[in-house]
C-alpha positions in Angstrom: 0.0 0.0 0.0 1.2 3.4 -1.0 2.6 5.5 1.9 0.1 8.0 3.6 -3.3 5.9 2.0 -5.1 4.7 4.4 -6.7 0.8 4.8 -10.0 -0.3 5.7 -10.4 -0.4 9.3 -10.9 -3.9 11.0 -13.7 -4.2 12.9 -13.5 -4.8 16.9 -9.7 -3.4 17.4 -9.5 0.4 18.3 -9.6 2.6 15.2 -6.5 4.9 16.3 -5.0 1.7 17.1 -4.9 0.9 13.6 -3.8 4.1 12.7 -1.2 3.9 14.5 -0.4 0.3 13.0 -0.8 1.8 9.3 1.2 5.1 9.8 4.0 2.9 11.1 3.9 0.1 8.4 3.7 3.1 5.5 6.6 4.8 6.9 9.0 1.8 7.3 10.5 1.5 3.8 9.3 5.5 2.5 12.1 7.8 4.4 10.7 11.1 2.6 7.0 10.0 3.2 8.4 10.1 7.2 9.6 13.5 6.4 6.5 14.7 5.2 4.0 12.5 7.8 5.9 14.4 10.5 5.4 18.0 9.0 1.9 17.3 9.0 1.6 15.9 12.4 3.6 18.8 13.6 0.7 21.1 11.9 -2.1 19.0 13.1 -0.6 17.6 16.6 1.3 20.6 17.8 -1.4 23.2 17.0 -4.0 20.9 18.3 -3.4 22.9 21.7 -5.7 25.6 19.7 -8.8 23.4 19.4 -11.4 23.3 21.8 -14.7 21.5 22.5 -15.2 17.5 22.5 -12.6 16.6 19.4 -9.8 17.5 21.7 -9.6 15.2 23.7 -10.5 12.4 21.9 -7.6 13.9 19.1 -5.1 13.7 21.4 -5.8 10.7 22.5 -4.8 9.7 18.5 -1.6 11.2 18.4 -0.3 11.2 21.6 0.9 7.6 20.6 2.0 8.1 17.5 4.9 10.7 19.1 7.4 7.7 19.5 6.6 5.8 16.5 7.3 8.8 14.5 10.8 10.0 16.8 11.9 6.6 16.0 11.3 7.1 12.0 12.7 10.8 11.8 16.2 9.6 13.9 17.0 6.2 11.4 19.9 7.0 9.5 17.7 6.7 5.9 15.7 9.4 6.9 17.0 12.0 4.6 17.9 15.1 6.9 20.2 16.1 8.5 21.2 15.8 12.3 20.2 19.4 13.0 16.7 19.0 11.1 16.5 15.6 13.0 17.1 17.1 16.2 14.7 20.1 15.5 12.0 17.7 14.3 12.6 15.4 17.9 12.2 18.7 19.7 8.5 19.7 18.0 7.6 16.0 18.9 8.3 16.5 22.8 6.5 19.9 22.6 3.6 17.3 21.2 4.2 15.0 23.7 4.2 17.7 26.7 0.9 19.3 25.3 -1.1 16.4 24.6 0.0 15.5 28.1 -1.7 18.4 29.5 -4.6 17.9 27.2 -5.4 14.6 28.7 -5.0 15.6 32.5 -7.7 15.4 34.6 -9.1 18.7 35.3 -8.7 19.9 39.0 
């Protein structure tokens, strides 16, 4: 399957489950489609801080886990940048991680 097209979901396991399962199996052997997943989930996941009502949460809760699937895919050596973009990259996806962190705390 091309890199970025999405299957058919299976019924009775968790729908961002298999997202998670497809974005990692698409990006395995496509080191520029990682590039470009990550710029998008930077767009989408970082700025997600920005949405409100009942999406949010249940958003976050979709790429929250996705943060060390794609870490791992942006630092493999066939991942065509550079150390400095790789380490910039790594730094947005902690930013994520912290905010969709807060997103999913309990509220007081």
């Amino acid at each position: 399957m091309p890199a970025g097209r999405r299957s058919r979901w299976r019924p009775g396991q968790d729908q961002h489950e298999q997202y998670r399962e497809h974005v990692a199996a698409s990006l395995e052997n496509c080191p520029w489609a990682r590039v470009i997943k990550v710029s998008d989930f930077t767009d989408n996941g970082v700025g997600l801080i920005h949405t409100t009502g009942a999406a949010l949460d249940r958003l976050a809760g979709k790429y929250a886990p996705l943060v060390p699937v794609l870490r791992e895919m942006i630092a493999r050596p066939d991942t065509p940048l550079g150390d400095q973009a790789k380490a910039r990259i790594i730094g947005q996806l902690d930013l994520a991680a912290e905010r969709f962190t807060a997103i999913r705390a309990p509220g007081p």
